[in-house]
C-alpha positions in Angstrom: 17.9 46.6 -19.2 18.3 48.9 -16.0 18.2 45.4 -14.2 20.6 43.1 -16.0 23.1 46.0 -15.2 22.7 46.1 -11.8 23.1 42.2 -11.7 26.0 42.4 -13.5 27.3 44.8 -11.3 26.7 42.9 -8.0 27.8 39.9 -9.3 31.5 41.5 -10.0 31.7 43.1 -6.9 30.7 39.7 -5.1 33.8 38.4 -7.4 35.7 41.0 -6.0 35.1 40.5 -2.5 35.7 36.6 -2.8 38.7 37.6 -4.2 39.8 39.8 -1.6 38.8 37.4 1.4 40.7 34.6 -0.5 43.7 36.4 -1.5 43.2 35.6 -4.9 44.1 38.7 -6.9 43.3 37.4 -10.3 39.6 36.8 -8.9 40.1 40.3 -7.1 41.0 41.8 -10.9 38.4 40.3 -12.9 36.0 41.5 -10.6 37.4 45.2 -11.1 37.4 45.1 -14.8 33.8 43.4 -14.4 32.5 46.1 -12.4 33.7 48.8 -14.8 32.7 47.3 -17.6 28.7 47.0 -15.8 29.0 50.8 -15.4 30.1 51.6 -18.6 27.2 49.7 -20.2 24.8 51.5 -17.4 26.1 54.5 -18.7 26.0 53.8 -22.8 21.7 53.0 -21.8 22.0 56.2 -19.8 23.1 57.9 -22.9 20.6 56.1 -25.6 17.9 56.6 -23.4 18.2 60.3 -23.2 19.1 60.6 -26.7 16.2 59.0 -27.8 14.1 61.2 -25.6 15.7 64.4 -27.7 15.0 62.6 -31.0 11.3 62.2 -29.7 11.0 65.9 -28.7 12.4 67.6 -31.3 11.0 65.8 -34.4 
């Protein structure tokens, strides 16, 4: 899953870049809200991950 995240997230910041260097600020947005949305789901696995490590040690 690590993986797809970290696609995700170079693919918007390629968006965003295109954008930039085209002066296309809807391309330059999208590419933003992209990008946050890749590190929020990085972070939401971040958070499963370890809370499944607690469950495991505390049983």
């Amino acid at each position: 899953m690590e993986l797809f995240a970290k696609l995700r997230e170079m693919k918007a910041r390629a968006k965003q870049q295109i954008g930039h260097r085209t002066g296309n600020r809807t391309l330059v947005a999208e590419g933003r809200t992209e990008q946050a949305e890749a590190k929020l789901l990085r972070t939401k696995d971040r958070i499963r991950t370890v809370a499944n490590e607690i469950r495991r040690r505390y049983r």
